[in-house]
PyMOL commands that place a pseudoatom at each C-alpha (Angstrom):
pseudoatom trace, name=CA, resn=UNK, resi=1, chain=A, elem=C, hetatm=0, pos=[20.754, -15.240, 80.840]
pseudoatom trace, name=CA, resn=UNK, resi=2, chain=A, elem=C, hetatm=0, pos=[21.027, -14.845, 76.987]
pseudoatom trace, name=CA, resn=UNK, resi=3, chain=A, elem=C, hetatm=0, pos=[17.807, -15.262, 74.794]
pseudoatom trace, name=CA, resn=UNK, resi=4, chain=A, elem=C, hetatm=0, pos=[18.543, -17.994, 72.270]
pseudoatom trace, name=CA, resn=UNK, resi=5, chain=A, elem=C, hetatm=0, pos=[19.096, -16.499, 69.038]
pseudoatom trace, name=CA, resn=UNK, resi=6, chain=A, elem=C, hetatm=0, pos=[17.315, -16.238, 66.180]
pseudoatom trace, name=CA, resn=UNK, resi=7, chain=A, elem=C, hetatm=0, pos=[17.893, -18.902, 63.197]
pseudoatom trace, name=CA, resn=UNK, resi=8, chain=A, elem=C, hetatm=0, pos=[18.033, -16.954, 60.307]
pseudoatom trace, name=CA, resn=UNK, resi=9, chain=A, elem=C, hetatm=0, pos=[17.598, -19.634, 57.429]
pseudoatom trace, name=CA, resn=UNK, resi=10, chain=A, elem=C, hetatm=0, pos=[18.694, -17.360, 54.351]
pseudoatom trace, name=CA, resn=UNK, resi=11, chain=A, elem=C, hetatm=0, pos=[18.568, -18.870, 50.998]
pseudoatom trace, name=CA, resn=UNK, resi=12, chain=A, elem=C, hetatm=0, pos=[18.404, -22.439, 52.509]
pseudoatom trace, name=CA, resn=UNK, resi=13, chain=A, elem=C, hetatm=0, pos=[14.949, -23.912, 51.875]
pseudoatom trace, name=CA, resn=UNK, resi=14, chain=A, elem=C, hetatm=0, pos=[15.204, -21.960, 48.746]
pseudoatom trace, name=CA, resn=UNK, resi=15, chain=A, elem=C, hetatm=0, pos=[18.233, -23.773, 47.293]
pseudoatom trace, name=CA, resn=UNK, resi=16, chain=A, elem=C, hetatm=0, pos=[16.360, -27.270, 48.720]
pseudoatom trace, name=CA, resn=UNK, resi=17, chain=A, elem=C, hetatm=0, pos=[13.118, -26.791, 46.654]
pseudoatom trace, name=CA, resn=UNK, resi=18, chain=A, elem=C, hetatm=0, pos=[15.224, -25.812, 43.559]
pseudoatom trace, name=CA, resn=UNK, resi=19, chain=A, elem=C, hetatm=0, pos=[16.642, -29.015, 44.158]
pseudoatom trace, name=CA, resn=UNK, resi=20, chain=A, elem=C, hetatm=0, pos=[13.396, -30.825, 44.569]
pseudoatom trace, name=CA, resn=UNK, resi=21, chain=A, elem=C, hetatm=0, pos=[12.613, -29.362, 41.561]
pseudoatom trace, name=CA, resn=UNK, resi=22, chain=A, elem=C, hetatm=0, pos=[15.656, -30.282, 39.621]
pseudoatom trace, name=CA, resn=UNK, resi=23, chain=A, elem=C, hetatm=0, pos=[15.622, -34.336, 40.690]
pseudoatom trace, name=CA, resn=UNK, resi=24, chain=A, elem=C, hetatm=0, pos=[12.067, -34.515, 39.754]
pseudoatom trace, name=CA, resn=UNK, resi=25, chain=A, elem=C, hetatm=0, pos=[13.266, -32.625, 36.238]
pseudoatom trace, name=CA, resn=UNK, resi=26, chain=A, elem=C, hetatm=0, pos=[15.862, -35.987, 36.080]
pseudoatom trace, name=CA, resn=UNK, resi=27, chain=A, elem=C, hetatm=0, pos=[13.211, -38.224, 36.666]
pseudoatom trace, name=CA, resn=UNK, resi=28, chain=A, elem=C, hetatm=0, pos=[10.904, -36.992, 34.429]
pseudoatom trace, name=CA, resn=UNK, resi=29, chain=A, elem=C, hetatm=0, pos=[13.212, -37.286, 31.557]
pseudoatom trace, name=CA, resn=UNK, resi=30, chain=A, elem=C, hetatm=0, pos=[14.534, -40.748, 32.946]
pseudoatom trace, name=CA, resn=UNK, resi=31, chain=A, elem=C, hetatm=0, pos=[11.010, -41.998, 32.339]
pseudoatom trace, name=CA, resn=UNK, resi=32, chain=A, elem=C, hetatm=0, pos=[9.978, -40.080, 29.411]
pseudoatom trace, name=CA, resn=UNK, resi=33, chain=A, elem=C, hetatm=0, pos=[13.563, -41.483, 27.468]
pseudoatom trace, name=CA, resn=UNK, resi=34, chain=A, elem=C, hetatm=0, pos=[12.535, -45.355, 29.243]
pseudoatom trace, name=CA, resn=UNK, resi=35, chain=A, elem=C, hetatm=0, pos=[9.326, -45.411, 27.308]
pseudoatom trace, name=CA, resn=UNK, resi=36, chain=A, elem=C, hetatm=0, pos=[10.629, -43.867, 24.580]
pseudoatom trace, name=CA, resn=UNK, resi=37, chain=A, elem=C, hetatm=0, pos=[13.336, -47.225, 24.696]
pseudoatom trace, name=CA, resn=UNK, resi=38, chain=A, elem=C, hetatm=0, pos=[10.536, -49.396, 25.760]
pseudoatom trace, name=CA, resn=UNK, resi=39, chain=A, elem=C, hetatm=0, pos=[8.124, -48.424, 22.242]
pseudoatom trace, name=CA, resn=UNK, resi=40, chain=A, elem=C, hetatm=0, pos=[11.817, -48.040, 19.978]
pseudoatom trace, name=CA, resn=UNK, resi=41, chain=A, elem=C, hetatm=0, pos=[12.585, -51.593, 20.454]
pseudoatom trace, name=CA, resn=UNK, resi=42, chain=A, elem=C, hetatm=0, pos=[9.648, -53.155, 19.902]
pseudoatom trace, name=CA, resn=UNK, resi=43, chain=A, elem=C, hetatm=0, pos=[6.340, -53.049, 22.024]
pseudoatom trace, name=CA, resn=UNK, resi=44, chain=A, elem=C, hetatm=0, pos=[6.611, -56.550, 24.323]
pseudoatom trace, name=CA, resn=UNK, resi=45, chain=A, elem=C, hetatm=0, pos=[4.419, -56.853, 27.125]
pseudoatom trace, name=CA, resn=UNK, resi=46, chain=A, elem=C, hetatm=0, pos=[7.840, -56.882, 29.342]
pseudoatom trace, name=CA, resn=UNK, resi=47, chain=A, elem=C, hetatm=0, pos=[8.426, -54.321, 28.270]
pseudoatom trace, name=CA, resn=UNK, resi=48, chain=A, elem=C, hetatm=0, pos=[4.941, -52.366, 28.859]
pseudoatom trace, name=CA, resn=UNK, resi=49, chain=A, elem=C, hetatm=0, pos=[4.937, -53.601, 32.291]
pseudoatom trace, name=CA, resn=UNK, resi=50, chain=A, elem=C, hetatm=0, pos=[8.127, -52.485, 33.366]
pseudoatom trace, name=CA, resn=UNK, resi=51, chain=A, elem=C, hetatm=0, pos=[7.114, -48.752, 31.205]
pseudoatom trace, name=CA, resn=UNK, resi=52, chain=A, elem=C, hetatm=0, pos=[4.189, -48.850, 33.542]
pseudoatom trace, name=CA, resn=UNK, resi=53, chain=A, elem=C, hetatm=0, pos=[6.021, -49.359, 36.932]
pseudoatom trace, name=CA, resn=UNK, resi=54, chain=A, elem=C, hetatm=0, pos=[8.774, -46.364, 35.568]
pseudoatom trace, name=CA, resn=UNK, resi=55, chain=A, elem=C, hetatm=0, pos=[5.759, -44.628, 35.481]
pseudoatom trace, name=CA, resn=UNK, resi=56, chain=A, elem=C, hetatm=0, pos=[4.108, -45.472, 38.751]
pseudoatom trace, name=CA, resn=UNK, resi=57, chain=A, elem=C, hetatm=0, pos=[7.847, -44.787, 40.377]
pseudoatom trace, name=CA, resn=UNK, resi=58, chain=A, elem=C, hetatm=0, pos=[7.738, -41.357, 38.605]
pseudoatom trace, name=CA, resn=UNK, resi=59, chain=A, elem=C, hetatm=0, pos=[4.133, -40.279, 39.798]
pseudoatom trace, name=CA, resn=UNK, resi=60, chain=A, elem=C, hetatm=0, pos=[5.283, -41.569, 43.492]
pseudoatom trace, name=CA, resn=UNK, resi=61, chain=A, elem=C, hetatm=0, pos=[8.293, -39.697, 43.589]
pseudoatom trace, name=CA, resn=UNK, resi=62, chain=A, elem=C, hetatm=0, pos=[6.523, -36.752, 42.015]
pseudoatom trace, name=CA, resn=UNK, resi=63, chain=A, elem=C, hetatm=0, pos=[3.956, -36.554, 44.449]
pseudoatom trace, name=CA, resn=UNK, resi=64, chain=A, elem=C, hetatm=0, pos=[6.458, -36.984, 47.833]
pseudoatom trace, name=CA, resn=UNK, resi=65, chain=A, elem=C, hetatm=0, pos=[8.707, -34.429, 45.826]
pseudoatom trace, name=CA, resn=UNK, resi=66, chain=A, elem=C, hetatm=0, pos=[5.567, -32.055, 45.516]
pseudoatom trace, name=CA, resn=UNK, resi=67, chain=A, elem=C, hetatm=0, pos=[4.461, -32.793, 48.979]
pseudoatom trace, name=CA, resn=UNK, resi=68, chain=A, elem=C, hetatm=0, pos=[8.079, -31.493, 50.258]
pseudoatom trace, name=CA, resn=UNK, resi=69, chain=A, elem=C, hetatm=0, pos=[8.378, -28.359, 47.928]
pseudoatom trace, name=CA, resn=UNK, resi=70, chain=A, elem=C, hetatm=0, pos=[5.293, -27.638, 49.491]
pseudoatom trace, name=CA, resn=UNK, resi=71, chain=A, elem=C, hetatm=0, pos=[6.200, -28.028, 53.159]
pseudoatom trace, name=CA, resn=UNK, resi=72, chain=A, elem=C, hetatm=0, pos=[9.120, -25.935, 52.478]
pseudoatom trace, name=CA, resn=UNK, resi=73, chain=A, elem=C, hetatm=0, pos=[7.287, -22.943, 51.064]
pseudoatom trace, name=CA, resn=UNK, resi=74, chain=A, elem=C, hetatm=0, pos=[4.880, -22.920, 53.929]
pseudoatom trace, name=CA, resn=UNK, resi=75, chain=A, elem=C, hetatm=0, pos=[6.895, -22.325, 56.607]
pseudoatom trace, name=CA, resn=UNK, resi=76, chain=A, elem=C, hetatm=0, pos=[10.447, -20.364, 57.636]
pseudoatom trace, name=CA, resn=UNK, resi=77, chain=A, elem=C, hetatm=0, pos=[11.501, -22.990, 59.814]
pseudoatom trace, name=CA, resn=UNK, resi=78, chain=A, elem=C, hetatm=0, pos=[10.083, -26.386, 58.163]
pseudoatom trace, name=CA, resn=UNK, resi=79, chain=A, elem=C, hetatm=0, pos=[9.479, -29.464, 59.996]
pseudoatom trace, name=CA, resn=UNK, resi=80, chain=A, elem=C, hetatm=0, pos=[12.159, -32.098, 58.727]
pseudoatom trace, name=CA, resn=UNK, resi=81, chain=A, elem=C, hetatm=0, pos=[11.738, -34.745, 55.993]
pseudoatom trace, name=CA, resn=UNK, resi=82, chain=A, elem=C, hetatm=0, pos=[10.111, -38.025, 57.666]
pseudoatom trace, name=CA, resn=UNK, resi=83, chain=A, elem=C, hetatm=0, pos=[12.500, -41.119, 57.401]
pseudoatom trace, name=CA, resn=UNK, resi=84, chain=A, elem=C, hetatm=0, pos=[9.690, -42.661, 55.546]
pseudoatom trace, name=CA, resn=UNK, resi=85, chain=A, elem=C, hetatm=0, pos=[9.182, -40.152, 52.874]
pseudoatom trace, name=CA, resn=UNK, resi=86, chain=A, elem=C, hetatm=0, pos=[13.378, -40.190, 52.745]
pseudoatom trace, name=CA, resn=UNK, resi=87, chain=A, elem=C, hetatm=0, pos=[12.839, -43.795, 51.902]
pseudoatom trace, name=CA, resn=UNK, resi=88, chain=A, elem=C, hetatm=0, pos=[10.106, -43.997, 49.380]
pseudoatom trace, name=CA, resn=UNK, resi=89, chain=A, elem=C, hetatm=0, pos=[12.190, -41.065, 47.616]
pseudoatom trace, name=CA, resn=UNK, resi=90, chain=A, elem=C, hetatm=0, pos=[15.409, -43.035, 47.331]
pseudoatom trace, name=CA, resn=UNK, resi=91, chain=A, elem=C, hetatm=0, pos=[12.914, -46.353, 46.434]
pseudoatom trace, name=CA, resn=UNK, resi=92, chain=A, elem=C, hetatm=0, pos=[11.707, -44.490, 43.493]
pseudoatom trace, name=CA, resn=UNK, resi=93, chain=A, elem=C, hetatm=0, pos=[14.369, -43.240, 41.994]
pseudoatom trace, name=CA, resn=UNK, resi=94, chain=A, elem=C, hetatm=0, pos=[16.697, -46.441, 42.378]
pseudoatom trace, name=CA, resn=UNK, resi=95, chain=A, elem=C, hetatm=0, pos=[14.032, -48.389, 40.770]
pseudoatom trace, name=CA, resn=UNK, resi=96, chain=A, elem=C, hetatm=0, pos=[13.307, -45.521, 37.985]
pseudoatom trace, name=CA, resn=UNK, resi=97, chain=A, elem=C, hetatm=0, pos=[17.342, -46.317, 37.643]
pseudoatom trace, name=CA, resn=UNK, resi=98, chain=A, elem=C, hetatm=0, pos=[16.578, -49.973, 37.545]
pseudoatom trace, name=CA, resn=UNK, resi=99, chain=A, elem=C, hetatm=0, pos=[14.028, -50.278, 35.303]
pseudoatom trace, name=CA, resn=UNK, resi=100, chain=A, elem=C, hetatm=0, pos=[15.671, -47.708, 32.580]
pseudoatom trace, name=CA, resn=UNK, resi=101, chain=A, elem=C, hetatm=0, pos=[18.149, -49.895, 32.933]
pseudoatom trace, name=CA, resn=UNK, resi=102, chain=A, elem=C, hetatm=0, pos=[16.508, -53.063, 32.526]
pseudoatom trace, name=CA, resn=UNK, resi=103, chain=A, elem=C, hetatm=0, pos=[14.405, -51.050, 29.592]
pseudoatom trace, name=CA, resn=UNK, resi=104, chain=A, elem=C, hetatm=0, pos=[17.985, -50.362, 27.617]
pseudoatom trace, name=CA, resn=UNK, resi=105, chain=A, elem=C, hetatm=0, pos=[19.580, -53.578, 27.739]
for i in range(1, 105): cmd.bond("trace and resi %d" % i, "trace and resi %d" % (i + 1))
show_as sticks, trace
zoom trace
């Protein structure tokens, strides 16, 4: 009987966090550049609110961004990202998309 072999991950969870790191980058400038269109236009309290919630989407996709980067430096072999953490990523971002859009036009 053979001994199930070792996984070797290599650069793997490396190349994920970079990418973590990189889509919260995107976001971050996504928000700072919707404010930026929000206060250019004219301040509106439309347009405030929907500032505010690209900001809440930013800080909640920051932290579940942060929480995986973590996760992934911790351990060799880390546990796999939870469906609802998948979800409230791809949330966040669509409506960060959304409301920069909403923000521009």
């Amino acid at each position: 009987m053979s001994a199930e072999p070792v996984r070797d991950p290599g650069l793997q969870p490396e190349r994920t966090r970079l990418a973590w790191r990189r889509t919260t980058l995107a976001g971050t400038v996504a928000a700072v550049l919707a404010g930026r269109a929000a206060l250019h236009a004219g301040v509106s309290a439309p347009r405030i609110v929907v500032c505010a919630l690209c900001g809440l989407l930013w800080l909640g996709f920051l932290a579940i961004a942060n929480r995986r980067i973590h996760t992934l430096a911790a351990s060799p072999e880390p546990r796999a990202l939870a469906p609802r953490h998948a979800t409230a990523a791809v949330l966040c971002t669509v409506g960060l998309a959304v409301c920069g859009a909403v923000l521009v036009l």
